[in-house]
VMD Tcl script that builds the backbone (N, CA, C; Angstrom):
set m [mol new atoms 432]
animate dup $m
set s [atomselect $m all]
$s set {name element resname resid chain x y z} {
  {N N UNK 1 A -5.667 8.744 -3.400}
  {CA C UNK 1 A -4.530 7.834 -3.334}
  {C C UNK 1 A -5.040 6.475 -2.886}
  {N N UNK 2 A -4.742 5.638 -3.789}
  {CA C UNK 2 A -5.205 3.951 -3.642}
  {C C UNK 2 A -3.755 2.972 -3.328}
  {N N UNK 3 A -3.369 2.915 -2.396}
  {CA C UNK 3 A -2.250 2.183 -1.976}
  {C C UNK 3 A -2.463 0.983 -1.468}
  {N N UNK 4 A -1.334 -0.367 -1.948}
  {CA C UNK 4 A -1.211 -1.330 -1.312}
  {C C UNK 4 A 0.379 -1.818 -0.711}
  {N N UNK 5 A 0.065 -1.966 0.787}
  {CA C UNK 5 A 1.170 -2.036 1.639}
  {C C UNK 5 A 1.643 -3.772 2.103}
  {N N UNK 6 A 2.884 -4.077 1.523}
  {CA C UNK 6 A 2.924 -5.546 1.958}
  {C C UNK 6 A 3.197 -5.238 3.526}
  {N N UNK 7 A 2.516 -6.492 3.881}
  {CA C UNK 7 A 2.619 -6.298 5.581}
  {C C UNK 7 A 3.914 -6.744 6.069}
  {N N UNK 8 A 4.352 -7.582 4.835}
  {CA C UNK 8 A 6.271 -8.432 5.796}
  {C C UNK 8 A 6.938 -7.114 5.800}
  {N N UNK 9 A 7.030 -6.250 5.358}
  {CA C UNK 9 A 8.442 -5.335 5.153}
  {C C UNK 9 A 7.348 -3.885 5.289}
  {N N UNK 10 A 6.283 -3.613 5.322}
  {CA C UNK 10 A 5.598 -2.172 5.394}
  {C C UNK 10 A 5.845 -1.389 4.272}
  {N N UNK 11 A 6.302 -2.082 2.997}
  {CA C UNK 11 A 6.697 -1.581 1.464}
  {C C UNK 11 A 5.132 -1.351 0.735}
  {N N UNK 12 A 4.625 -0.033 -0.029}
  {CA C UNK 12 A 4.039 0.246 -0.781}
  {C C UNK 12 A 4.576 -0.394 -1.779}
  {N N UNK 13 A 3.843 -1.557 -2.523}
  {CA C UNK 13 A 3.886 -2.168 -3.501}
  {C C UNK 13 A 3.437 -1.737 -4.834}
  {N N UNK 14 A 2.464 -0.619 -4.294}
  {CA C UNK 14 A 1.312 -0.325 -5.915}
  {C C UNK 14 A 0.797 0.282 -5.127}
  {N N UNK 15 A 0.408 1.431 -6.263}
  {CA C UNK 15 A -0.303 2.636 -5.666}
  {C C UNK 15 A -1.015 3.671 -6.873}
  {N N UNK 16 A -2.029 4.412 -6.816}
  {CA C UNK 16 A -2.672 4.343 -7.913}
  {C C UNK 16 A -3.482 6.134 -7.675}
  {N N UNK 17 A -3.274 7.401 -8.000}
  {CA C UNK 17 A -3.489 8.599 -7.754}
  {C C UNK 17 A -4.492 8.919 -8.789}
  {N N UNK 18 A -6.064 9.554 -8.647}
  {CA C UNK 18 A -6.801 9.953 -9.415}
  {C C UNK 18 A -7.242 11.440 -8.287}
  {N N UNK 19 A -8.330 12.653 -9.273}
  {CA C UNK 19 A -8.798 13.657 -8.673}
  {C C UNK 19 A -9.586 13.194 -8.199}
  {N N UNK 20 A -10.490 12.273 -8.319}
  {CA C UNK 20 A -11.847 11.583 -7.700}
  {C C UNK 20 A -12.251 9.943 -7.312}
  {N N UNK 21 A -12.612 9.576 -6.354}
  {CA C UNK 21 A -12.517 8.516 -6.118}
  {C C UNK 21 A -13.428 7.785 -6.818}
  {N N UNK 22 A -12.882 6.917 -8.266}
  {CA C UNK 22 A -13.672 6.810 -9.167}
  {C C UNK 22 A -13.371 4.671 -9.031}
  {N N UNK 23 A -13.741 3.748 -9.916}
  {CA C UNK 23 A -13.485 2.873 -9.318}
  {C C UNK 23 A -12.262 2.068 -10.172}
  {N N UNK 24 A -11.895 3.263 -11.195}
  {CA C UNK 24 A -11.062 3.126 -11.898}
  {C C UNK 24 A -9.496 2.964 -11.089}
  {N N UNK 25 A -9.635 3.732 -10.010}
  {CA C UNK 25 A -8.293 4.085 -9.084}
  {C C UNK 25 A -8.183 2.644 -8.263}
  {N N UNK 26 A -8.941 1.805 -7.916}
  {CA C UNK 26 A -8.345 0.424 -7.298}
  {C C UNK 26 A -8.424 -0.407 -8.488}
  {N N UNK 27 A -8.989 0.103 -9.645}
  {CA C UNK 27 A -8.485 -1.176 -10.308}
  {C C UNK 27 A -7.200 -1.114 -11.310}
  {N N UNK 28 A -6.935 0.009 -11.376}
  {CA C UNK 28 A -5.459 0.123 -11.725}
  {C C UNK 28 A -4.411 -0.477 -11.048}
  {N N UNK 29 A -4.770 0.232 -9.775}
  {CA C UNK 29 A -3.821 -0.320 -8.233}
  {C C UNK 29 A -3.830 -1.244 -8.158}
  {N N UNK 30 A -4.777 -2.652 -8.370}
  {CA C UNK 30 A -5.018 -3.846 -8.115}
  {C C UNK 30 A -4.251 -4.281 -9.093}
  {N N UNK 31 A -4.379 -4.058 -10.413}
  {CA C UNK 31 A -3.439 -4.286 -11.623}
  {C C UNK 31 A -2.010 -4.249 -11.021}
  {N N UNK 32 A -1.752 -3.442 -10.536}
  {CA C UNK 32 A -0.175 -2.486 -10.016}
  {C C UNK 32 A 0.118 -3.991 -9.192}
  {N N UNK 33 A -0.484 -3.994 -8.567}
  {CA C UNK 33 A -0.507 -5.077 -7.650}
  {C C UNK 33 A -0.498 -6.193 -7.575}
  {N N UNK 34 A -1.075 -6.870 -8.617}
  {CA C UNK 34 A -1.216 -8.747 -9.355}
  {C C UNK 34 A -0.085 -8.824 -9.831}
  {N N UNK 35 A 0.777 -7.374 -10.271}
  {CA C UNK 35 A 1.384 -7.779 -11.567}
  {C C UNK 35 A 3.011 -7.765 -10.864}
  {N N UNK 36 A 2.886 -7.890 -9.639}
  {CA C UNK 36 A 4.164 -7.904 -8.288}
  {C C UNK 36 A 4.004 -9.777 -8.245}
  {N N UNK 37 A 3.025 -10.305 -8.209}
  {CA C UNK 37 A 3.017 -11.596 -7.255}
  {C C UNK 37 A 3.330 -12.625 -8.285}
  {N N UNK 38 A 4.197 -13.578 -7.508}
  {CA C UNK 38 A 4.809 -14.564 -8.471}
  {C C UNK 38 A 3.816 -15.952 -8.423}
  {N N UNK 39 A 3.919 -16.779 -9.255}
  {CA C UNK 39 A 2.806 -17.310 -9.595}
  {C C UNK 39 A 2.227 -18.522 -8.450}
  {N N UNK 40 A 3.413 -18.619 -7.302}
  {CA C UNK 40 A 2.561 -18.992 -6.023}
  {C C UNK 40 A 2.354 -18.276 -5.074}
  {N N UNK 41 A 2.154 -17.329 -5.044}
  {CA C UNK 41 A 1.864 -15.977 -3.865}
  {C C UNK 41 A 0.201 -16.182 -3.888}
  {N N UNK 42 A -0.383 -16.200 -2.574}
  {CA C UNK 42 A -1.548 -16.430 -2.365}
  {C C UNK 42 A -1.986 -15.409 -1.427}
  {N N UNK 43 A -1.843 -14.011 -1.694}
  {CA C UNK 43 A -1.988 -13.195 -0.173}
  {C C UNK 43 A -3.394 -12.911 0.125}
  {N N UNK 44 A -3.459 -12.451 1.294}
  {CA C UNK 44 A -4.952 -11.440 1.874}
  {C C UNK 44 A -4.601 -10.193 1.548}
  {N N UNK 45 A -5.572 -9.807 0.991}
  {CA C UNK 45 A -5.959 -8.329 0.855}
  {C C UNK 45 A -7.076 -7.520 1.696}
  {N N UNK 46 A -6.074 -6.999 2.788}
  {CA C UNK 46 A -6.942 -6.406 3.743}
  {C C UNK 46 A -7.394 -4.640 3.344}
  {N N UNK 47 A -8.238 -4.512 3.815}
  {CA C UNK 47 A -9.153 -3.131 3.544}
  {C C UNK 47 A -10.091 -2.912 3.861}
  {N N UNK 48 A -10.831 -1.481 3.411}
  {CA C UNK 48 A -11.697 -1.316 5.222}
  {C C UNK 48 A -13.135 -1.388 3.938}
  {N N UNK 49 A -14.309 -1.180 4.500}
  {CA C UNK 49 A -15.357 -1.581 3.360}
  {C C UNK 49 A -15.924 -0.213 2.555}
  {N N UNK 50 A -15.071 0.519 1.705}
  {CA C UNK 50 A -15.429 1.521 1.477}
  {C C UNK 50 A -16.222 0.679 -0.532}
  {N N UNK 51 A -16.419 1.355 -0.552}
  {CA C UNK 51 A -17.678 1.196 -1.966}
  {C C UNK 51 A -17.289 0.469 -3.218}
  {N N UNK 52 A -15.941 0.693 -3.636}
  {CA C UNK 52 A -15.364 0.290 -4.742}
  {C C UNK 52 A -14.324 -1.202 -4.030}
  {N N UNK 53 A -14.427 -1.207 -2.779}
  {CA C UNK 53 A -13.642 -2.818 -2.721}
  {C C UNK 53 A -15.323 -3.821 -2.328}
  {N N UNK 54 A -15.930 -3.373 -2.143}
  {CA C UNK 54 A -17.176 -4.439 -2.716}
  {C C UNK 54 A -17.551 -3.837 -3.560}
  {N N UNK 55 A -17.600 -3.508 -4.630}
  {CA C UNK 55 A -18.015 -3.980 -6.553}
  {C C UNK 55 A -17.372 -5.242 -6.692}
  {N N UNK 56 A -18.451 -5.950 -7.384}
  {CA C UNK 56 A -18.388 -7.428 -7.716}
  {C C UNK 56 A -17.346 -7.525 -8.613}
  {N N UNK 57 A -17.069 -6.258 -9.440}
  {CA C UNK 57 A -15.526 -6.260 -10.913}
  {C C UNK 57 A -14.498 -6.887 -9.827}
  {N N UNK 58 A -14.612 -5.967 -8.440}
  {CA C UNK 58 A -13.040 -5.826 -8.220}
  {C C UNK 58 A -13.231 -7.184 -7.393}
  {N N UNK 59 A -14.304 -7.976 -6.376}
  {CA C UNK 59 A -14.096 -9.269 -5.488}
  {C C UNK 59 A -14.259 -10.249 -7.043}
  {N N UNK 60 A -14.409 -9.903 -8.593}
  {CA C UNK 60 A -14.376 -11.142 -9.469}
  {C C UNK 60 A -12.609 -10.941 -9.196}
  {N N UNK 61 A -12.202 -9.740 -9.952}
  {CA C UNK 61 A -10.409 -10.275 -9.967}
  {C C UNK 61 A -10.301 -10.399 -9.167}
  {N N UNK 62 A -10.374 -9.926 -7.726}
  {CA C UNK 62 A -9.569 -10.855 -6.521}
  {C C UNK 62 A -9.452 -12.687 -6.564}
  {N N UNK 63 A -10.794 -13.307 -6.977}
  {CA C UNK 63 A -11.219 -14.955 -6.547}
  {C C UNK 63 A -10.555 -15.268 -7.897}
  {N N UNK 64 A -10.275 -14.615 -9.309}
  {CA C UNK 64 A -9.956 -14.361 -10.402}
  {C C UNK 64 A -8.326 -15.477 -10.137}
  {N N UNK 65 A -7.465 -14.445 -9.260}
  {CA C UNK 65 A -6.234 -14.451 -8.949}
  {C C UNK 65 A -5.874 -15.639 -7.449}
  {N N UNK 66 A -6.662 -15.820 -7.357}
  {CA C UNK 66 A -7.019 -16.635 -5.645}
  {C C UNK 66 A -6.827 -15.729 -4.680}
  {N N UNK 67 A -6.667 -14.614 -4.301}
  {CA C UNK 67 A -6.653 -13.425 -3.529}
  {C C UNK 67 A -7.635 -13.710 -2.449}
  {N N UNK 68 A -7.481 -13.880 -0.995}
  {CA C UNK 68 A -8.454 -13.736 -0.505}
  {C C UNK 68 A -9.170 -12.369 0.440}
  {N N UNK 69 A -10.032 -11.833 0.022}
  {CA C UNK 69 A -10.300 -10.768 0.531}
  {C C UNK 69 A -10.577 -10.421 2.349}
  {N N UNK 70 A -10.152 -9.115 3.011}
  {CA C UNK 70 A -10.366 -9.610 4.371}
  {C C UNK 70 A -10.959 -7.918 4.367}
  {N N UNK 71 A -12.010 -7.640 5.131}
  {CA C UNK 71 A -12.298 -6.241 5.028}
  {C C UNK 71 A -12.930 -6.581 6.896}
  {N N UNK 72 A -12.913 -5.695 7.237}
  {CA C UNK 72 A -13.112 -5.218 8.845}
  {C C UNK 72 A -14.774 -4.890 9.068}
  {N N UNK 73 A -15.531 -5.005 10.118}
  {CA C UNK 73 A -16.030 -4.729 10.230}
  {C C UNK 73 A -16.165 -3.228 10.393}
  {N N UNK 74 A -17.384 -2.704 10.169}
  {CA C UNK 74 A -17.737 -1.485 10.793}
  {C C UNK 74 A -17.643 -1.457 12.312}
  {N N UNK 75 A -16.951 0.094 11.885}
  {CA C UNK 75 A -16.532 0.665 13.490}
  {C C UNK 75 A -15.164 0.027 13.678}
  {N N UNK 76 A -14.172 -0.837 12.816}
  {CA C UNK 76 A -13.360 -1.339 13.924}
  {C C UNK 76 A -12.186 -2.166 12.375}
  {N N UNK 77 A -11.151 -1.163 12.898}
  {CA C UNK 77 A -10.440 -1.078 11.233}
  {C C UNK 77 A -9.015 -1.607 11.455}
  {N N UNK 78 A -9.343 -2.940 12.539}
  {CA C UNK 78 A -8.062 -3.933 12.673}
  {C C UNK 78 A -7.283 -4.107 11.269}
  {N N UNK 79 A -8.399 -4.874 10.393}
  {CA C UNK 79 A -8.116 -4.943 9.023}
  {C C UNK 79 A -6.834 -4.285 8.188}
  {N N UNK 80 A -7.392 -2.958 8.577}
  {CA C UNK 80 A -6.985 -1.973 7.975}
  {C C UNK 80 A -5.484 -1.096 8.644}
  {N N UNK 81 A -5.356 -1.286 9.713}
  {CA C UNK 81 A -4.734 -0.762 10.630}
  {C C UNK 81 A -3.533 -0.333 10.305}
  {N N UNK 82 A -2.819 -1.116 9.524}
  {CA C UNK 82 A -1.493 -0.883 9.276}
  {C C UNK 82 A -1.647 0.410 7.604}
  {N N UNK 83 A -2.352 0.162 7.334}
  {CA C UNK 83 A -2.435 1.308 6.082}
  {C C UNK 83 A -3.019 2.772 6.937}
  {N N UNK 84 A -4.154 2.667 7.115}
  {CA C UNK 84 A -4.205 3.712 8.290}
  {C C UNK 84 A -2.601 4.426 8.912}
  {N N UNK 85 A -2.139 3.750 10.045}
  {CA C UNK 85 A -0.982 4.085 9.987}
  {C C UNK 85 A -0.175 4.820 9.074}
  {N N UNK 86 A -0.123 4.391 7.853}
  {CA C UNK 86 A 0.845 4.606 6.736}
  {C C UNK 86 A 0.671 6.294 6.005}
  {N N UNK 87 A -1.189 6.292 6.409}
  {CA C UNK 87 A -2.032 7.228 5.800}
  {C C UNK 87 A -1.518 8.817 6.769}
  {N N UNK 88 A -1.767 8.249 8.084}
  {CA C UNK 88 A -1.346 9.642 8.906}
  {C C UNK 88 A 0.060 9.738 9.364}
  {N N UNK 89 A 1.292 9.038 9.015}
  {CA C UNK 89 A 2.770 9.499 8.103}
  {C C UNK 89 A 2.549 10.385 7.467}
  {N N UNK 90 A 1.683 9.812 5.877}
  {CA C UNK 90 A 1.915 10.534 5.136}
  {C C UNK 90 A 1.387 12.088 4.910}
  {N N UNK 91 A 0.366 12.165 5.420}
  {CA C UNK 91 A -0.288 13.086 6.089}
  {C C UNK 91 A 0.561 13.889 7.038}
  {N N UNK 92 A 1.129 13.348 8.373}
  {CA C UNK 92 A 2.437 14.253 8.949}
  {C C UNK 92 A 3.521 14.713 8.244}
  {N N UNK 93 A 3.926 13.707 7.566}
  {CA C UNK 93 A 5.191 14.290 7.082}
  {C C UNK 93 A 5.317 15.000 5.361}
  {N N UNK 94 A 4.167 14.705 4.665}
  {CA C UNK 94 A 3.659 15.523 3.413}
  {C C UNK 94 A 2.993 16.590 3.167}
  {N N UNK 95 A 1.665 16.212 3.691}
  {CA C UNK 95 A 0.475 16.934 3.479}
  {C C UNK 95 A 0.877 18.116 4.595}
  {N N UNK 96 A 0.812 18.050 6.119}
  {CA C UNK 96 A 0.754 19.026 6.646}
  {C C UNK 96 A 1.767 20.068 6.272}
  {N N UNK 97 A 3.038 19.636 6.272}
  {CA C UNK 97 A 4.256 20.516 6.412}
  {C C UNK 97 A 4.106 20.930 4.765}
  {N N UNK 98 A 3.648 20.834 4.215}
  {CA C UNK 98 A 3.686 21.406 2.587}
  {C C UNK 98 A 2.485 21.949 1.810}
  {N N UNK 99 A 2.367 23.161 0.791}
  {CA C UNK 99 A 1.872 23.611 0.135}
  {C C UNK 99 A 1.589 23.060 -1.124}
  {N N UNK 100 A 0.852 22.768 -1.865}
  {CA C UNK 100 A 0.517 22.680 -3.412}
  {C C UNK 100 A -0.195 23.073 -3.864}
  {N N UNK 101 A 0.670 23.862 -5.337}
  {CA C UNK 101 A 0.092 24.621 -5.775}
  {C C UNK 101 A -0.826 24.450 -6.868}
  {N N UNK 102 A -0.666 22.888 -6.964}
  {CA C UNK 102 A -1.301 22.330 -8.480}
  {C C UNK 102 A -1.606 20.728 -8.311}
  {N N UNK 103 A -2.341 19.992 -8.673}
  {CA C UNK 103 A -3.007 18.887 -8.818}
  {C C UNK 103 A -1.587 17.763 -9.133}
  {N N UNK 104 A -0.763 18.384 -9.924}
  {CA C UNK 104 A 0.566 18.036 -10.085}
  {C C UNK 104 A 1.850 18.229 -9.674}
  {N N UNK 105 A 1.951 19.301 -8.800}
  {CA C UNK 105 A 2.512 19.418 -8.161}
  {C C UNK 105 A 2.386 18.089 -6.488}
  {N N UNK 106 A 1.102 18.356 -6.351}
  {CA C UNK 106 A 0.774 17.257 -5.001}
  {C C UNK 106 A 0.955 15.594 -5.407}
  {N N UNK 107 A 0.574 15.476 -6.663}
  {CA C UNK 107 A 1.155 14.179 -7.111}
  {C C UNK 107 A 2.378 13.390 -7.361}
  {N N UNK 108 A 3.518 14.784 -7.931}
  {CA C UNK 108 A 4.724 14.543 -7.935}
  {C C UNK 108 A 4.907 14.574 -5.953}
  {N N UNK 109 A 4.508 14.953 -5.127}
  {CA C UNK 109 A 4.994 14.967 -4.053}
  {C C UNK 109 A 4.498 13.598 -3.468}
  {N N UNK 110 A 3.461 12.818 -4.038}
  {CA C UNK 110 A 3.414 12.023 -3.408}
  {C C UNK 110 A 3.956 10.482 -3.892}
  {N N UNK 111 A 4.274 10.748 -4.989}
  {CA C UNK 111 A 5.794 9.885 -5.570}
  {C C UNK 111 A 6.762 9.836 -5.000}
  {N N UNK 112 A 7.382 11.398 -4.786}
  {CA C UNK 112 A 8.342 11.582 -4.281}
  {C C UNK 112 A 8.383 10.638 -2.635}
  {N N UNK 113 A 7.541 11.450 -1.831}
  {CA C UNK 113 A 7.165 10.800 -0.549}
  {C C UNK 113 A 7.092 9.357 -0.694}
  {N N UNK 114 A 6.410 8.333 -1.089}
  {CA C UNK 114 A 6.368 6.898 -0.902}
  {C C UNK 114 A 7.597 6.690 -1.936}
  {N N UNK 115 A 8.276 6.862 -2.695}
  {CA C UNK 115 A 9.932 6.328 -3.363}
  {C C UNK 115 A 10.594 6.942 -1.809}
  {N N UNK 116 A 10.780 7.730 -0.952}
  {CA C UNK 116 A 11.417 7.516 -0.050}
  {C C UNK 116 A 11.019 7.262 1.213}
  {N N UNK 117 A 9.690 6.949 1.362}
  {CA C UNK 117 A 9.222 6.038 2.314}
  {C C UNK 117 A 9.744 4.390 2.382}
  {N N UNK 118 A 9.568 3.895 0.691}
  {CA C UNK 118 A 10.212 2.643 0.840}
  {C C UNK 118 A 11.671 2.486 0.538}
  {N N UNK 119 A 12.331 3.600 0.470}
  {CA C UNK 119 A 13.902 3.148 0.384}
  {C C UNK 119 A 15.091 3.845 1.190}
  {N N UNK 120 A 13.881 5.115 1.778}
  {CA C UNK 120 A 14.897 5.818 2.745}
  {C C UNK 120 A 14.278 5.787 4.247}
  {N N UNK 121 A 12.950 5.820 4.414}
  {CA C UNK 121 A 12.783 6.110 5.631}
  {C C UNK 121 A 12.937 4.914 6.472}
  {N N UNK 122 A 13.641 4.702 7.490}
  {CA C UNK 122 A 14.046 3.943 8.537}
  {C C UNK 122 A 12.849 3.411 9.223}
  {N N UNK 123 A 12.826 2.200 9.421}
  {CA C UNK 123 A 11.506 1.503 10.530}
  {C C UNK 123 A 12.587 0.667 11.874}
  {N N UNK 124 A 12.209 1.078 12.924}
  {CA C UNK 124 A 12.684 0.296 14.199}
  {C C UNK 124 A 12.502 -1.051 13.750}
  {N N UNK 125 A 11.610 -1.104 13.523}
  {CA C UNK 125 A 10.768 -2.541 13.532}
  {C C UNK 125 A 11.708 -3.862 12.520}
  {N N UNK 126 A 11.832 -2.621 11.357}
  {CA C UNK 126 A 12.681 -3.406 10.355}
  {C C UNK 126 A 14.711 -3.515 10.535}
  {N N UNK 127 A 14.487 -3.204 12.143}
  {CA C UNK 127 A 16.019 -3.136 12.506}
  {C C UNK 127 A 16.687 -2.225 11.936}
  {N N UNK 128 A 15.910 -0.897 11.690}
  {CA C UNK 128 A 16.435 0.447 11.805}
  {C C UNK 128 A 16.783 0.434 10.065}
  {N N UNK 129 A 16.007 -0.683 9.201}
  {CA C UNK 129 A 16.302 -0.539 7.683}
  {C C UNK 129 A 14.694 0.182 7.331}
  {N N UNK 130 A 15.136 0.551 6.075}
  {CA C UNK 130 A 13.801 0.807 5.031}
  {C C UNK 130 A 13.109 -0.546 4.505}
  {N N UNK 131 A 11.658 0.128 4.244}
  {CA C UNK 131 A 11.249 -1.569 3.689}
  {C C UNK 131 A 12.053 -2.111 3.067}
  {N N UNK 132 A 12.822 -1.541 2.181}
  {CA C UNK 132 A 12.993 -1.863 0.532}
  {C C UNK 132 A 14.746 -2.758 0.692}
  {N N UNK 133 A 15.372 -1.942 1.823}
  {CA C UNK 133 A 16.424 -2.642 2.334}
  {C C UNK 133 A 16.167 -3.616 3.083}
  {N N UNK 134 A 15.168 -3.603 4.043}
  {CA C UNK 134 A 14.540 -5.096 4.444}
  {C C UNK 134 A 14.444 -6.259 3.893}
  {N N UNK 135 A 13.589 -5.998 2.549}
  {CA C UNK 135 A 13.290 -6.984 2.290}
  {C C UNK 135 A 14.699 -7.182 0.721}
  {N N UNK 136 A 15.787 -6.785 0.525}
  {CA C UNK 136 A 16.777 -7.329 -0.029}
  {C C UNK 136 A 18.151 -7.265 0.860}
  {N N UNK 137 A 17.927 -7.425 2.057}
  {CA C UNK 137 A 18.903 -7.580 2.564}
  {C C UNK 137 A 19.539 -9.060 2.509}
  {N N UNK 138 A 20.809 -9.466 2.628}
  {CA C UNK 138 A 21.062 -10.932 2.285}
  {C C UNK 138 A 20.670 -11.421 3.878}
  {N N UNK 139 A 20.566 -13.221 3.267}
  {CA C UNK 139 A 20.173 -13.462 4.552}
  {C C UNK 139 A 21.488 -13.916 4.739}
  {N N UNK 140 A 21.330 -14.187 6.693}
  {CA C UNK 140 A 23.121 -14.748 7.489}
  {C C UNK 140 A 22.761 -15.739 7.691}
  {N N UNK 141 A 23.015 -16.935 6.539}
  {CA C UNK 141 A 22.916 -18.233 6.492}
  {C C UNK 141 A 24.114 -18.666 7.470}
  {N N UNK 142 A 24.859 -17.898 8.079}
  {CA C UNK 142 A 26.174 -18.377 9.030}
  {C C UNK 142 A 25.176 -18.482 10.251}
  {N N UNK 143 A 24.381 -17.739 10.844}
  {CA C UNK 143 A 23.974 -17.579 12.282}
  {C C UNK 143 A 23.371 -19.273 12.035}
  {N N UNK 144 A 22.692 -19.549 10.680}
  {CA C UNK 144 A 21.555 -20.632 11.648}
  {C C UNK 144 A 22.212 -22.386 11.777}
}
mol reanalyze $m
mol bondsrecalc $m
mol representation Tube
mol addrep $m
């Protein structure tokens, strides 16, 4: 599982499922992912330094897109922190408590799981909304 998490709202934006971690799986995801940002969106793309986010394919489309890349040092996965997070959720509330019996079966579950991670599951943080209600909630142009 190759996921990218916007950091304003904690919404899986793009996400990208293969049997093997091949380098085909972030560059789909990355695809998944360019093809969200409107034509002045300039974000960081944080991630930790695993093998396929330094291949020169994937830092050409990043500088490609103006993307600027941010990867963590070893030992210390600030960078990364908030996906981490996201990873042992999904892990608590998927992987452990459930069985699969098939390569497809675990895939449909993990659709299932992130479509209601970003539209049902509740964040304190996001004032007790889901990302997905977060970030279309209207704004109260009365308060300001």
């Amino acid at each position: 599982l190759s996921p990218v998490m916007d950091l304003y709202n904690g919404e899986i934006i793009a996400y990208e499922t293969t049997t093997r971690p091949v380098f085909k799986l972030v560059e789909s995801m990355l695809n998944k992912a360019l093809s969200r940002l409107g034509s002045n969106d300039k974000p960081i793309l944080h991630s930790d330094q695993g093998w396929h986010y330094q291949m020169p394919a994937y830092q050409r489309q990043l500088q490609k897109c103006g993307i600027a890349q941010s990867m963590s040092r070893k030992g210390n996965c600030l960078d990364n922190a908030a996906m981490e997070s996201f990873f042992a959720t999904l892990k608590s509330e998927l992987f452990h408590p459930n069985r699969f019996v098939s390569i497809k079966s675990l895939k449909d579950g993990i659709d299932d799981y992130i479509h209601y991670y970003n539209h049902q599951r509740i964040k304190l943080k996001l004032k007790g909304l889901s990302p997905v209600q977060y970030r279309t909630q209207p704004l109260n142009l009365t308060s300001l």
